[in-house]
C-alpha positions in Angstrom: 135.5 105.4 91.1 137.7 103.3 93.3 135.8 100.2 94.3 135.9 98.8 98.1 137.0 95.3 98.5 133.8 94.1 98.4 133.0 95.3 95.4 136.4 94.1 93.7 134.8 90.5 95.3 131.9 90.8 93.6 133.7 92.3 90.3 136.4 89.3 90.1 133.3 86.8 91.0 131.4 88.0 87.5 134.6 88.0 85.9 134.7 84.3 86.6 131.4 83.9 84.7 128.0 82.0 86.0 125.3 83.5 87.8 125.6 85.5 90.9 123.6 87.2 93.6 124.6 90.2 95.6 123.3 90.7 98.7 123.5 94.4 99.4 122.7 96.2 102.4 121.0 100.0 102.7 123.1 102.5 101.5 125.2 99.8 100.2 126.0 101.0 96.8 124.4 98.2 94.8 124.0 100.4 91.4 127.4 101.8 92.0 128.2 98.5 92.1 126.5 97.1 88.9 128.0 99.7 86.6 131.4 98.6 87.9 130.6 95.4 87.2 129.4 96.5 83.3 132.6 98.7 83.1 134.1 95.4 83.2 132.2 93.5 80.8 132.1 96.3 77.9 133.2 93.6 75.4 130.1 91.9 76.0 126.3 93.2 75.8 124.5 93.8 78.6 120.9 93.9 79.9 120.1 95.9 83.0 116.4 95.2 84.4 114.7 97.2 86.6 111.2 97.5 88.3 110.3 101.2 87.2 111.0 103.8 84.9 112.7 106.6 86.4 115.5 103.4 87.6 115.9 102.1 84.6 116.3 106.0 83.0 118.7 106.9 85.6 120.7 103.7 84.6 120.7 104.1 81.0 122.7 107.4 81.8 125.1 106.0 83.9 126.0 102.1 82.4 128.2 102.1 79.1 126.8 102.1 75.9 126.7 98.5 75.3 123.9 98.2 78.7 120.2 98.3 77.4 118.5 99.6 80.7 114.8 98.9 80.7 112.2 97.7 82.9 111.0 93.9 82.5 107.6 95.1 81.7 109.0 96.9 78.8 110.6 93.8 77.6 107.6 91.9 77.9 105.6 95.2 75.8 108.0 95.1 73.0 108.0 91.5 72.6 103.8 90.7 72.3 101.9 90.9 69.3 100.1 94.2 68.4 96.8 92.5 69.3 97.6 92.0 73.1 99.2 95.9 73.1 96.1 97.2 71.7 94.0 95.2 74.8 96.3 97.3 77.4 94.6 100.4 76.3 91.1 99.5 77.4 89.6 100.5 79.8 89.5 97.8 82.4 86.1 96.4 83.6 84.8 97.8 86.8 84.5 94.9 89.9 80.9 95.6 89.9 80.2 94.7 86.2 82.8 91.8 86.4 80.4 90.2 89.5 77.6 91.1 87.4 78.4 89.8 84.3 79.6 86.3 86.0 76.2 86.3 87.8 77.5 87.2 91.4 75.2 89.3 94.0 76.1 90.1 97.8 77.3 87.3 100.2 76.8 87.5 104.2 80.1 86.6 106.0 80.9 87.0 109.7 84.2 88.7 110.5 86.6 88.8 113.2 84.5 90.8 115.1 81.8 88.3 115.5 79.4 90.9 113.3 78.0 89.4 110.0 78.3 91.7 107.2 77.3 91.8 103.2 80.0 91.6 100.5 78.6 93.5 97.8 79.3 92.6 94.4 82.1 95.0 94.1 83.9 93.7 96.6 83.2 90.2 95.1 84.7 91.5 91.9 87.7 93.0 92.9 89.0 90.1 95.0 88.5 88.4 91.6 90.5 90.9 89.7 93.2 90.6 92.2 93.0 86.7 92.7 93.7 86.7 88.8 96.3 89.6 89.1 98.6 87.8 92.2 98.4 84.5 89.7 99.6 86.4 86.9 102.8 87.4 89.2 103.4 83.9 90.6 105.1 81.5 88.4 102.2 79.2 88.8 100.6 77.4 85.5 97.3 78.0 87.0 95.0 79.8 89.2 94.9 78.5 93.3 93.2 79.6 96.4 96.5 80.7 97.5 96.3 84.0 94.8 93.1 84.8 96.5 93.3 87.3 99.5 90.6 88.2 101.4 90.2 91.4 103.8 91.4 90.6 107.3 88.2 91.7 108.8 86.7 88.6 107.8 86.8 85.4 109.8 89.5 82.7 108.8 87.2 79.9 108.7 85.3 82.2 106.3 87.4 83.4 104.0 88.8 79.7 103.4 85.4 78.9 102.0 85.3 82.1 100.3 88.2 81.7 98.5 86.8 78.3 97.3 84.1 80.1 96.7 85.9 82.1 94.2 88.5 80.0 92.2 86.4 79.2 89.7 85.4 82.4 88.5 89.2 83.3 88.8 89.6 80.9 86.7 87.1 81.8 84.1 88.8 85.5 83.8 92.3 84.0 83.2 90.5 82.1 80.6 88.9 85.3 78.6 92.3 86.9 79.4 93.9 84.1 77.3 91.7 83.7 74.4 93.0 84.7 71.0 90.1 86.8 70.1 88.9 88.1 73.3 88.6 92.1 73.3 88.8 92.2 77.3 92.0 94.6 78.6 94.2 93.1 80.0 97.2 94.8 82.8 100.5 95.0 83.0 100.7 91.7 84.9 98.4 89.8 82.6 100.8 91.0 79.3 103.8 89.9 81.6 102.3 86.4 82.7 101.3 86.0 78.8 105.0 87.1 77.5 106.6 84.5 80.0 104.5 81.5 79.0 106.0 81.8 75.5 109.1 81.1 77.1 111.2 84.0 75.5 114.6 84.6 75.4 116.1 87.5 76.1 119.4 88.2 73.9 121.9 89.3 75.9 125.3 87.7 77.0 124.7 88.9 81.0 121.6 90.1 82.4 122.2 92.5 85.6 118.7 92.2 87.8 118.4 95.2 90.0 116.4 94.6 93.7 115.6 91.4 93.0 114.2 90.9 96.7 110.9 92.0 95.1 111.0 89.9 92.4 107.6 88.3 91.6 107.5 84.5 91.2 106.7 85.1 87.5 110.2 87.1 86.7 112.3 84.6 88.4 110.9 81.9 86.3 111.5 84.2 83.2 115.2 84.5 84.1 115.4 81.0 84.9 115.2 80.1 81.6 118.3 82.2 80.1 120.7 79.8 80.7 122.7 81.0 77.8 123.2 84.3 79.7 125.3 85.0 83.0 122.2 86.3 85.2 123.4 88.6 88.2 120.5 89.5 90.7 121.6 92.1 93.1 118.8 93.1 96.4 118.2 93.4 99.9 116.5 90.4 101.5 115.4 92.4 104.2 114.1 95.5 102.1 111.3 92.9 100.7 107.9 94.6 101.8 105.7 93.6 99.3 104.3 90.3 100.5 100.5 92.0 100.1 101.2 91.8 96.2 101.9 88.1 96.0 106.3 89.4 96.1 108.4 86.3 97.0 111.2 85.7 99.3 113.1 85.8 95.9 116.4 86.1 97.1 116.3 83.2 99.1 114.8 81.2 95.8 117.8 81.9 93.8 120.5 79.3 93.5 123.7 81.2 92.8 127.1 81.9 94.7 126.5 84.8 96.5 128.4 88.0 97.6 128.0 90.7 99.9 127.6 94.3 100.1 128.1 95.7 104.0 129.3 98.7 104.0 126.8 101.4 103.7 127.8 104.8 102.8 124.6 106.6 103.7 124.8 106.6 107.7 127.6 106.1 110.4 127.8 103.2 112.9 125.0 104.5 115.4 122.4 103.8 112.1 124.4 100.5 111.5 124.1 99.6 115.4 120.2 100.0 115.3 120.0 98.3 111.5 122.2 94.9 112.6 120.0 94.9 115.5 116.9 94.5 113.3 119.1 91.9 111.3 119.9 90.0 113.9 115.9 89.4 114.9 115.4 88.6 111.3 118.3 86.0 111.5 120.7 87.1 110.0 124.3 87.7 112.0 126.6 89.5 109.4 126.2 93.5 110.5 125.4 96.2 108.6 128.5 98.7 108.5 128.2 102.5 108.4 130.5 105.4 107.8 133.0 106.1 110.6 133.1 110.0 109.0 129.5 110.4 109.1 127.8 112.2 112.0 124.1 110.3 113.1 122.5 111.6 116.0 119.3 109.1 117.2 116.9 110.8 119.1 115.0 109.1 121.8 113.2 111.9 124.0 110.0 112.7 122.1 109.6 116.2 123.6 113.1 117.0 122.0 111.0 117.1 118.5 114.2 118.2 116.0 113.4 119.4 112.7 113.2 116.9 110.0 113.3 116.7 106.3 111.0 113.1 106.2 108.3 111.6 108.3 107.8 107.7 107.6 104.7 106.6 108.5 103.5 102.3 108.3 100.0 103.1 106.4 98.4 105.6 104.6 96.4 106.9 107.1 98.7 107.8 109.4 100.8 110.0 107.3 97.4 111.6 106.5 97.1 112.3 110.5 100.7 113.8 110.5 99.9 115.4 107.2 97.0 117.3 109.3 99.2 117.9 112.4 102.0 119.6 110.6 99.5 122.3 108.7 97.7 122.6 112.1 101.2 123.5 113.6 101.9 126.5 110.5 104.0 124.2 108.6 104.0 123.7 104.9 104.8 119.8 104.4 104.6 117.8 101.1 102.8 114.2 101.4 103.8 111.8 98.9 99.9 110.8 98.5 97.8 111.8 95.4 95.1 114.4 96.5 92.4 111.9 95.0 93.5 108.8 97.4 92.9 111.1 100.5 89.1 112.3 99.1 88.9 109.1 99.1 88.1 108.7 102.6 86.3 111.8 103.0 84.0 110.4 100.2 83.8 106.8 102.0 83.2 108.3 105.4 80.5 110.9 104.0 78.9 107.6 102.6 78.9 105.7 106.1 77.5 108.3 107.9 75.0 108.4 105.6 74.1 104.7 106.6 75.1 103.8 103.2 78.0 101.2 101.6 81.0 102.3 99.8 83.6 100.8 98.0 87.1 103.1 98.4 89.2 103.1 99.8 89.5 99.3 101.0 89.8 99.5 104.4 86.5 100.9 104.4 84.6 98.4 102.2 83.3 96.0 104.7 81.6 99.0 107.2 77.3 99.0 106.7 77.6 102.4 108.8 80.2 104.8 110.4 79.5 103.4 113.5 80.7 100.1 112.5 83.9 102.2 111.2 84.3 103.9 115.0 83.9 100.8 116.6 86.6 98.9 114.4 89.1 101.7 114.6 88.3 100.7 119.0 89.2 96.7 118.2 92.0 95.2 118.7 92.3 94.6 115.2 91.3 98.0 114.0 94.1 100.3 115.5 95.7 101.4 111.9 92.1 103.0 111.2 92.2 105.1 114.2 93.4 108.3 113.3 91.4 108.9 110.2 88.4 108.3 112.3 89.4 110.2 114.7 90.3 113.4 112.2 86.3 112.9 110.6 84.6 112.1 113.9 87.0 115.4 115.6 87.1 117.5 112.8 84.8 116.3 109.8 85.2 115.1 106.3 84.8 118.8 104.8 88.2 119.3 106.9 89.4 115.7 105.4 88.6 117.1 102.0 90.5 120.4 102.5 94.1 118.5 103.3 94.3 117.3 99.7 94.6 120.3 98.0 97.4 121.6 100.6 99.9 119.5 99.9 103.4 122.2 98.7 105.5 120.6 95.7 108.4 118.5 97.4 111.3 120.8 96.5 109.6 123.5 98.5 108.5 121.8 101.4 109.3 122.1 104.9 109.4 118.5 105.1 107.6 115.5 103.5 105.3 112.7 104.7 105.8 109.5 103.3 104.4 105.8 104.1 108.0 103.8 104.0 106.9 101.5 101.0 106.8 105.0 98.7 109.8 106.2 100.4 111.7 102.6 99.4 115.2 103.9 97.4 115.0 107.2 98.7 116.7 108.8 101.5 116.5 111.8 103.6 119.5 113.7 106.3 117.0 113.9 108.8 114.2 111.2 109.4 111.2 111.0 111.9 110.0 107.2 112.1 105.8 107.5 113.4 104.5 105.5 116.0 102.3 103.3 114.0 104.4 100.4 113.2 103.2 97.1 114.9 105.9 95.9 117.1 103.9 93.3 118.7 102.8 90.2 116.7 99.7 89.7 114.8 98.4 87.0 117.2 99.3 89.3 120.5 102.9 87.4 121.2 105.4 90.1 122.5 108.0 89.9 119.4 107.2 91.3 116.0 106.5 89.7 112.8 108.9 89.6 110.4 107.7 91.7 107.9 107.0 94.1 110.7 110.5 93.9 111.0 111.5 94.2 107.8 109.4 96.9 107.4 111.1 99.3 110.2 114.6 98.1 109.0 113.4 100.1 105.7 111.9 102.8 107.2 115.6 103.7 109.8 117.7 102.9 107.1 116.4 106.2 105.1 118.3 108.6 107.7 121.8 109.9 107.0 122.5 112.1 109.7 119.0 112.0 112.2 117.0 109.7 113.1 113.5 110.2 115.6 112.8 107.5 116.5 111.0 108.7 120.8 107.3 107.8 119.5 109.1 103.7 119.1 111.6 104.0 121.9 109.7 102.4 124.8 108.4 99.3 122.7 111.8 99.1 120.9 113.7 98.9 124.8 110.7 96.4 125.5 111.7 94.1 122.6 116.0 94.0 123.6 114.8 93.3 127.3 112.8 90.6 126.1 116.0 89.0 124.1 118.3 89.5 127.2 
């Protein structure tokens, strides 16, 4: 493989020794890059990290021998006494026991609605659960209000109390995580947070740390500490979508020379055009370049309607409304959602309009009654609920229920439905981006958030020769007016 001059930058730069970070766009070639780079440093041994599996599998194929390819949980799972191991097969304790056991019943709490509504104990124990889990993936010493997140129906004024509220008990389940002879389980995060406070050391002579733009706080702290090995952290700053876990703005945390990785070799320059533009709201004035030998057609008139191989969709619900449409229209998509997660909101709805609470999926656990869910999905704040009320209130849950078992296997697919945070790595040669992306801010200025933004730049950046993007078009020409 002949490397671009970018890639012989980055090569010579980690030939020089020290730590470096690459800063690689879309398409870029980061991994191509990395196993250049390891080519180069045979002599020496290597550790490639990586955030799942099937990554770190399809490294270990392609690295040289001397490159251990594994996930940093996996480090973390070989390293920890066969006490905490055995705790990771236990079943965890359900939220309701957990605000039982600590002596927890339902709370009233208004929300931004103006209604007051009753957090039941489940509720109460699962933002516990996950207060404990976003600590465990910060490198924080101890728990805070900050690892506390509570659902955006509820009032601000609110939840700050509530997460007051809660530390304490946060607190107490870090504490029974920690004990020596506590038989509690314990998840992949808490094995991780435990493995880093020993302060280990990893033995390697270079450690090669694959998107590190959704590096928790708690792995860069880990890395921190090898300062007897070169550490080279390769991401996408603008591929970070993971803020609801508690995911830092890691690359912008890590204090090393830095390189660049421009060129993508999945699109041509019309992709590029659009992807720089999304860069340049974000700040950042170095363009993305695309292939000048590569066809990419946008599309722009939605009653065109091409054929696609991918539908990207902001939240689950949505995808399950396009999931509906296309089998409606004769087709045969695949959705890249388990059949269980979609039951899940025929069973929740079923339980609303039976006047009673339930507590999956989420963004139903704060409803008393479907009527409360209807007149969300109405709000302002509600819009992302819409069109899984709609498909109940228009067509029923038994219908709801149906979709999951009509999913067709990927390979055989017309086409497949994906939200763009499970689509992240992949890409597609023809690409629909749905109409459900927020491109107005959260507090009803004209302009975006950011990790709106960030978010689309993921999901356009998955087309190599097609992108629809008509169901955006007249709030994307809204937004370039607006910077004129």
């Amino acid at each position: 493989m002949k490397p671009t001059e970018e890639q012989r930058a980055v090569i010579e730069a980690a030939l020089r020794g020290g730590d470096l970070k690459i800063k690689a766009y879309a398409g870029a070639g980061k991994t191509s890059t990395l196993q250049l780079v390891a080519e180069q440093l045979a002599a020496r041994r290597g550790i490639y990290l990586a955030f799942n599996r099937e990554i770190a599998a399809s490294a270990r194929r392609r690295f040289p021998p001397g490159v251990d390819a594994r996930t940093i949980h996996s480090r973390a799972w070989a390293s920890v006494t066969p006490a905490l191991r055995s705790r990771m097969k236990l079943a965890p304790e359900p939220p309701h026991e957990l605000a039982a056991r600590y002596g927890l019943g339902p709370l009233q709490v208004g929300t931004v609605t103006g209604k007051a509504v009753e957090i039941v104990p489940f509720e109460i124990g699962r933002m516990i659960a996950e207060g404990l889990g976003r600590f465990c993936r910060s490198a924080d010493l101890r728990p805070s209000v900050q690892h506390i997140v509570v659902d955006e129906k509820i009032d601000e004024a609110v939840a700050v109390q509530l997460r007051g509220w809660l530390l304490p008990h946060v607190e107490r389940l870090w504490e029974e995580s920690t004990a020596p002879r506590s038989r509690n389980a314990i998840s992949p995060d808490v094995l991780l947070k435990l493995w880093a406070l020993t302060e280990p050391r990893i033995d390697a002579d270079y450690i090669l740390f694959d998107e590190a733009q959704d590096s928790d706080g708690i792995m860069l702290s880990i890395l921190a500490r090898q300062r007897h090995a070169q550490i080279i952290y390769v991401g996408d700053p603008y591929q970070q979508i993971y803020e609801w876990r508690g995911a830092v703005n890691a690359m912008a945390q890590i204090n090393a020379p830095e390189c660049a990785l421009t060129e993508s070799f999945r699109f041509g320059p019309t992709f590029a055009g659009l992807a720089s533009w999304l860069l340049v709201m974000l700040g950042e004035h170095t363009p993305v370049r695309g292939q000048q030998n590569i066809g990419s057609i946008m599309v722009e008139d939605p009653s065109i309607a091409p054929p696609v191989d991918a539908i990207l969709c902001r939240k689950n619900v949505t995808a399950i409304w396009q999931f509906a449409a296309g089998l409606h229209a004769g087709h045969q998509p695949a959705i890249r959602m388990s059949p269980a997660e979609i039951t899940a909101f025929a069973d929740g709805a079923d339980q609303l309009l039976a006047g009673q609470r339930t507590f999956r999926p989420a963004a139903f656990s704060l409803f008393e009654t479907w009527s409360d869910a209807q007149a969300f999905a109405r709000s302002p704040f509600g819009r992302d609920l819409e069109p899984v009320v709609r498909i109940v209130d228009e067509l029923g849950t038994g219908f709801l229920r149906s979709l999951a078992q009509c999913s067709t296997r990927e390979a055989e697919a017309d086409y497949v439905i994906s939200t763009v945070h499970r689509a992240k790595g992949l890409e597609w040669k023809r690409v629909k981006v749905a109409d459900d992306f927020r491109l107005r801010g959260a507090d009803g200025s004209p302009m975006p958030d950011d990790d709106e933004l960030r978010l689309l730049y993921v999901a356009v950046t998955r087309a190599q020769h097609l992108l629809d993007i008509s169901g955006l078009r007249d709030e994307l020409v809204r937004i370039i007016n607006l910077q004129r």
